[in-house]
PATORLO-395302 format. One line per field, with one value per residue (C-alpha): residue number from 1; residue in one letter; x, y, z. Coordinates in nm, 3 decimals. Layout:
N
nr <- NUM:...
rest <- A:...
u <- X:...
v <- Y:...
w <- Z:...
END
This chain:
308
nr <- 1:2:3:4:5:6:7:8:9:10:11:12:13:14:15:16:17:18:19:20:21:22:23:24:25:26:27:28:29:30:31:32:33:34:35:36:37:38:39:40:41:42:43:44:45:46:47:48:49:50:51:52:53:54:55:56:57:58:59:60:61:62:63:64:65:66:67:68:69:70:71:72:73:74:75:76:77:78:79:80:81:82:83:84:85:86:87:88:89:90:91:92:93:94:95:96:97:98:99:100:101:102:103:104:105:106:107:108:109:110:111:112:113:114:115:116:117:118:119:120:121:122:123:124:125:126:127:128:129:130:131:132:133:134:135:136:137:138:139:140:141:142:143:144:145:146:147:148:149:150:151:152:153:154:155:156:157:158:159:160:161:162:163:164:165:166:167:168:169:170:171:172:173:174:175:176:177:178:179:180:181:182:183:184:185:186:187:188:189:190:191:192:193:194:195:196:197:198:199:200:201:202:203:204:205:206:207:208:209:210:211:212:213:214:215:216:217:218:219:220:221:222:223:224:225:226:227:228:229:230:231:232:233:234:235:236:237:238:239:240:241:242:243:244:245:246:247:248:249:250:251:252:253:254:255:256:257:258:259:260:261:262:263:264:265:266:267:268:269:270:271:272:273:274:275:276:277:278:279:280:281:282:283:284:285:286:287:288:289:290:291:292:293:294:295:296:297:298:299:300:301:302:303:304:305:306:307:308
rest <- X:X:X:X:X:X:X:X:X:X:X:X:X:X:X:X:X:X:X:X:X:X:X:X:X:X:X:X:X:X:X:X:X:X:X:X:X:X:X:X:X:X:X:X:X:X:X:X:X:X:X:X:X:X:X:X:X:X:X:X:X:X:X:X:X:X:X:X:X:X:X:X:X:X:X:X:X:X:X:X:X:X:X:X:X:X:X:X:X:X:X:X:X:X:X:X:X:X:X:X:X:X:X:X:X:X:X:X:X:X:X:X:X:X:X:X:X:X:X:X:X:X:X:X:X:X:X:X:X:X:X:X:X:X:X:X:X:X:X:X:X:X:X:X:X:X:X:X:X:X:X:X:X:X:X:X:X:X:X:X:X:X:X:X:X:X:X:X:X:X:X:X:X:X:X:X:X:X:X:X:X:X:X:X:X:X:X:X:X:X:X:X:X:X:X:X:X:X:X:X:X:X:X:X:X:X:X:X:X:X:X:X:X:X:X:X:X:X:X:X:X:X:X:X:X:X:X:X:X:X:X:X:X:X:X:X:X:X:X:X:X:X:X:X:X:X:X:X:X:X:X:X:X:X:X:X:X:X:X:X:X:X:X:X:X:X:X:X:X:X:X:X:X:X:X:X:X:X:X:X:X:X:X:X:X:X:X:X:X:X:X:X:X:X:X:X:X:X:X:X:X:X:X:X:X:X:X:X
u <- 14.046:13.981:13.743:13.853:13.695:13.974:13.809:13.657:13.332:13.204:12.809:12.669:12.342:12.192:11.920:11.645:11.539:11.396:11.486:11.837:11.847:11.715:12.011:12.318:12.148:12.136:12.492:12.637:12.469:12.641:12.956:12.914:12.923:13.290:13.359:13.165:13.286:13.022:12.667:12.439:12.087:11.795:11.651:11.262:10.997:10.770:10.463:10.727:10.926:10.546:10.384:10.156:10.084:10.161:10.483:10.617:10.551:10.733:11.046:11.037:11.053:11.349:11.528:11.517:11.623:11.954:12.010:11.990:11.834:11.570:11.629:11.327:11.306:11.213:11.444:11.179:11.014:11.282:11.542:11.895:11.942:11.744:11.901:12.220:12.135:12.013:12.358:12.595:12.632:12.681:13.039:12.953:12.638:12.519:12.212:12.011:11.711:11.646:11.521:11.200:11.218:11.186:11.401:11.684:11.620:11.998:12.146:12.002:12.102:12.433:12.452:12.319:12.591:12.885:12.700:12.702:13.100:12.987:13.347:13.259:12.925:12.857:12.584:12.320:12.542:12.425:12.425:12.590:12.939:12.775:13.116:13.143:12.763:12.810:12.525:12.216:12.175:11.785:11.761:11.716:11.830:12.158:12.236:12.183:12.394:12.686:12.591:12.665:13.015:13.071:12.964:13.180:13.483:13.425:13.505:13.781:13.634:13.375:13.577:13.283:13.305:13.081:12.980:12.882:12.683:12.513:12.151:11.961:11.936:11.566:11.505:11.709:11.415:11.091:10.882:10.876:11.152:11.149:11.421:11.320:10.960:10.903:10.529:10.634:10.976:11.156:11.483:11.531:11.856:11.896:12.113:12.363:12.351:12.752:12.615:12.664:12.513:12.655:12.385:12.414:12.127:12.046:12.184:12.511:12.552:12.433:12.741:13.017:12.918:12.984:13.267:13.412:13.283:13.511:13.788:14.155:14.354:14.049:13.866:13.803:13.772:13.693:13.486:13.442:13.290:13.148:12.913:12.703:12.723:12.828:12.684:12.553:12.228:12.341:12.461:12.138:11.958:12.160:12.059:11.704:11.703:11.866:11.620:11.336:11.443:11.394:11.386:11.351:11.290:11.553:11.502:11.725:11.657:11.821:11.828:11.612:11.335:11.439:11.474:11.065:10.975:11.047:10.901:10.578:10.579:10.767:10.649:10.732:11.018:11.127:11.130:11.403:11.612:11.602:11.740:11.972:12.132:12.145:12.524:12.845:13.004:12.964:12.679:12.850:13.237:13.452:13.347:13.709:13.819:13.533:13.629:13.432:13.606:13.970:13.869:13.729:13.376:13.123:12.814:12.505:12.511:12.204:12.173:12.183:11.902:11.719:11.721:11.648
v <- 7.464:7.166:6.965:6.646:6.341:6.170:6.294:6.098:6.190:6.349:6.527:6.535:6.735:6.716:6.957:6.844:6.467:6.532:6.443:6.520:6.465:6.132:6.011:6.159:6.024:5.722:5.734:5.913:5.617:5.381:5.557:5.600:5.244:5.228:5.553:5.461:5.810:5.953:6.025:6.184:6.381:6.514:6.817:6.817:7.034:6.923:6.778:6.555:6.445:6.337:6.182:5.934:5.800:5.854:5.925:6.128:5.852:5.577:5.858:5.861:5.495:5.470:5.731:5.537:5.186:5.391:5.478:5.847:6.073:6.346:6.700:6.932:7.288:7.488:7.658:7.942:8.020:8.029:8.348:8.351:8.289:8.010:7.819:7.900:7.723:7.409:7.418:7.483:7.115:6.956:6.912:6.963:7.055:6.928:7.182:6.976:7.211:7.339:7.673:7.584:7.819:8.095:8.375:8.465:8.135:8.038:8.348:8.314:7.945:8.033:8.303:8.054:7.843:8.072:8.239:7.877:7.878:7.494:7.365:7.251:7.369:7.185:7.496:7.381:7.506:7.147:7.289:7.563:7.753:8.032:8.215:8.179:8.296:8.586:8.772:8.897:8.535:8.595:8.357:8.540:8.267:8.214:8.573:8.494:8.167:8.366:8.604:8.291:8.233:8.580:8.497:8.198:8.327:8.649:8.444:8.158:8.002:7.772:7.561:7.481:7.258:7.321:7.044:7.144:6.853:7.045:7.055:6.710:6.437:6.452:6.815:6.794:6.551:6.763:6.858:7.180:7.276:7.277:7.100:6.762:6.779:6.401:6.379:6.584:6.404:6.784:6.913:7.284:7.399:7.710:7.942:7.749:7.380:7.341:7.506:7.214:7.115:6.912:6.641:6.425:6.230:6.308:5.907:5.999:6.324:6.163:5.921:6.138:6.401:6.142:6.015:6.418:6.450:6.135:6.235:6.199:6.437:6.627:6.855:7.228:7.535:7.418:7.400:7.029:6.973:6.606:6.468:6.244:6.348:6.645:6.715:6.948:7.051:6.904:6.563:6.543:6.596:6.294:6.078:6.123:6.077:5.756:5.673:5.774:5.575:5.800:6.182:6.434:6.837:7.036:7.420:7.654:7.947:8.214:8.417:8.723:8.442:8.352:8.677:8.761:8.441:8.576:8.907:8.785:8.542:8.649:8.411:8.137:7.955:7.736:7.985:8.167:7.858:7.864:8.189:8.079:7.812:7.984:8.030:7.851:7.836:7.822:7.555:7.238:7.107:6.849:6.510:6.366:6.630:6.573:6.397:6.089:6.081:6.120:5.851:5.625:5.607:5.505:5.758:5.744:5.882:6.050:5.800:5.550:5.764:5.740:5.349:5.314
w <- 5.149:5.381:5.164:4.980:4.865:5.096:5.402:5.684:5.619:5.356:5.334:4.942:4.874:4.551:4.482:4.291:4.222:3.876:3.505:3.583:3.942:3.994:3.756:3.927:4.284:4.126:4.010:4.346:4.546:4.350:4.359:4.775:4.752:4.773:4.887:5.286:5.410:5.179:5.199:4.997:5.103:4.833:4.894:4.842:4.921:5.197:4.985:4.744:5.067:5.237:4.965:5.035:4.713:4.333:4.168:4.429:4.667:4.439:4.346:4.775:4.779:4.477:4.716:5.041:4.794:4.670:5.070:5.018:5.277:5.244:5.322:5.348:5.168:4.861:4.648:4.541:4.856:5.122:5.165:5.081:5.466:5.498:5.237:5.350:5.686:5.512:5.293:5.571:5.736:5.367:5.220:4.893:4.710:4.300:4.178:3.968:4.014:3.665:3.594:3.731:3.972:3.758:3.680:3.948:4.162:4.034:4.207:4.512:4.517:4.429:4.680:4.929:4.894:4.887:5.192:5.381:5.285:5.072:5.035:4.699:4.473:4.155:3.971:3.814:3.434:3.263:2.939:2.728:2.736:2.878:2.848:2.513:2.458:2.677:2.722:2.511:2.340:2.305:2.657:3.006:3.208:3.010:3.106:3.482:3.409:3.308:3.610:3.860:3.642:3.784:4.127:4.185:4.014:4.263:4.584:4.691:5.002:4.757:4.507:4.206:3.950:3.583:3.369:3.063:2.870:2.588:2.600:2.683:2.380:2.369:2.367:2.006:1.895:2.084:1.832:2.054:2.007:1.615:1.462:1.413:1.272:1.239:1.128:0.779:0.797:0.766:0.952:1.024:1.090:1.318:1.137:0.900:0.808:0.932:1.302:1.548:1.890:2.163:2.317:2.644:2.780:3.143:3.277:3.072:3.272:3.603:3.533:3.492:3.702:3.957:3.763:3.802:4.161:4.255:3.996:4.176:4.174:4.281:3.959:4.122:3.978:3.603:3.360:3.220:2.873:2.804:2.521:2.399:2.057:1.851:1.544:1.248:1.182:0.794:1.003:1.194:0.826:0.705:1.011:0.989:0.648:0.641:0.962:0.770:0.436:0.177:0.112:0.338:0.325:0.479:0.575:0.690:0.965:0.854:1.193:1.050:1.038:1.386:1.516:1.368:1.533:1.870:1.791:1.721:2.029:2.284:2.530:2.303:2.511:2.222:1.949:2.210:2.224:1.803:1.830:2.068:1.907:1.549:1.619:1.567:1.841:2.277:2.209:2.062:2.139:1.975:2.188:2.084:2.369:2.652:2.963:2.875:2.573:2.762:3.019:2.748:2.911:2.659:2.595:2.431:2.029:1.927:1.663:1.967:2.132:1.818:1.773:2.153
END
């Protein structure tokens, strides 16, 4: 393998410029900085990358501020092949796409890569252990997560890098997604009170994933758990409480509840995740042994988040 972040030059594509995206652009610009031999490129489709006015317009604008090129193309639309010819010139690509692109959008991005021999691929794997959850979690797209674990273990030529962060610190407080129900001050806990999750806000992860893209001697081939927090659904109780000054209700999902809830709406994306996270383990990891933690760079708690 040829590629190293002690090359002459050095081509970054980041895919995706949204709630994750714009944050590790921000933080790879500022880490290009003092690293000259590196550039990095967005991929947008044509209409964002265009935009005469509106948001997409002003995102343009924030992207040509941080010095960061724009690379036409759409991830859902275009073939295997096609991406693969946008990919090949870049050194190293960071999928910050989401799972927008509906189901099996991740394969074919993955397959694109490997396909455009990418020296280095960071997946779009922001979240879980997938490993540990395996499959048949109650979520499709975890299954094809662990499918593109498969994929990139399958091959040598593509060195890849996962950074698993947990699931975002505001989807913890949606009221969507069911655990924090703030207007009748109550805190369901998915399976067990002592089940934990592991929370990172998207500007956290945009900072160490560049902190890990940069990382000498270089990170390949691993999987690298950071955090903003870890705690219990019985912790998280105990911090809304005291944020709420004065008593709360607490009720647990016992996964038979869970497991109805998804019967009865099976299109119901965050009664899925419920399920999902009803477990004790593969979803939350000691932060004391993160790589922010090692490297004693400061994240955001989610009682932090909370107070703002």
């Amino acid at each position: 393998m040829t590629y190293s972040t002690e090359k002459s030059a050095i081509a970054v594509l980041v895919l995706g410029a949204g709630e994750l995206g714009m944050p590790v652009l921000r933080a790879m610009s500022r880490k290009a900085q003092s690293h000259s031999q590196v550039t990095v490129s967005v991929l947008l489709r044509t209409p964002a990358a265009h935009a005469a006015s509106g948001s997409q317009k002003a995102r343009r604008d924030a992207l040509a501020d941080l010095n960061i090129s724009v690379v036409e193309g759409d991830l859902q639309q275009q073939s295997v092949a096609e991406l693969s010819a946008l990919f090949r010139s870049f050194d190293a690509v960071i999928n910050c796409s989401g799972f927008v692109g509906g189901p099996g959008t991740q394969i074919k991005i993955t397959q694109a890569v490997l396909q455009a021999k990418v020296p280095r691929y960071f997946p779009w794997q922001f979240g879980v252990d997938y490993d540990i959850v395996g499959k048949g979690s109650g979520q499709q797209v975890w299954d094809e997560q662990l499918e593109v674990r498969h994929l990139l273990r399958a091959q040598r030529e593509t060195d890849w890098v996962i950074v698993s962060t947990g699931i975002f610190t505001s989807y913890l407080f949606d009221p969507a997604f069911g655990v924090v129900d703030a207007a009748n001050k109550t805190v369901y806990a998915p399976g067990d009170w002592q089940n934990a999750v592991t929370l990172t806000t998207p500007e956290d992860i945009g900072v160490l994933t560049a902190e890990i893209f940069f990382h000498q001697p270089e990170i390949r081939n691993e999987v690298v758990y950071i955090a903003g927090d870890t705690l219990t659904y019985e912790a998280l109780a105990d911090l809304m409480q005291a944020r709420w000054q004065g008593e709360i209700t607490r009720k647990l999902l016992d996964k038979e509840t869970l497991l109805a809830d998804v019967q009865a709406r099976p299109d119901d994306v965050a009664a899925k995740y419920r399920l999902a996270f009803a477990r004790p383990d593969g979803v939350a990891w000691d932060k004391s042994e993160t790589f922010n933690a090692r490297h004693k760079i400061a994240t955001i708690t989610a009682e932090q988040w909370l107070a703002g």
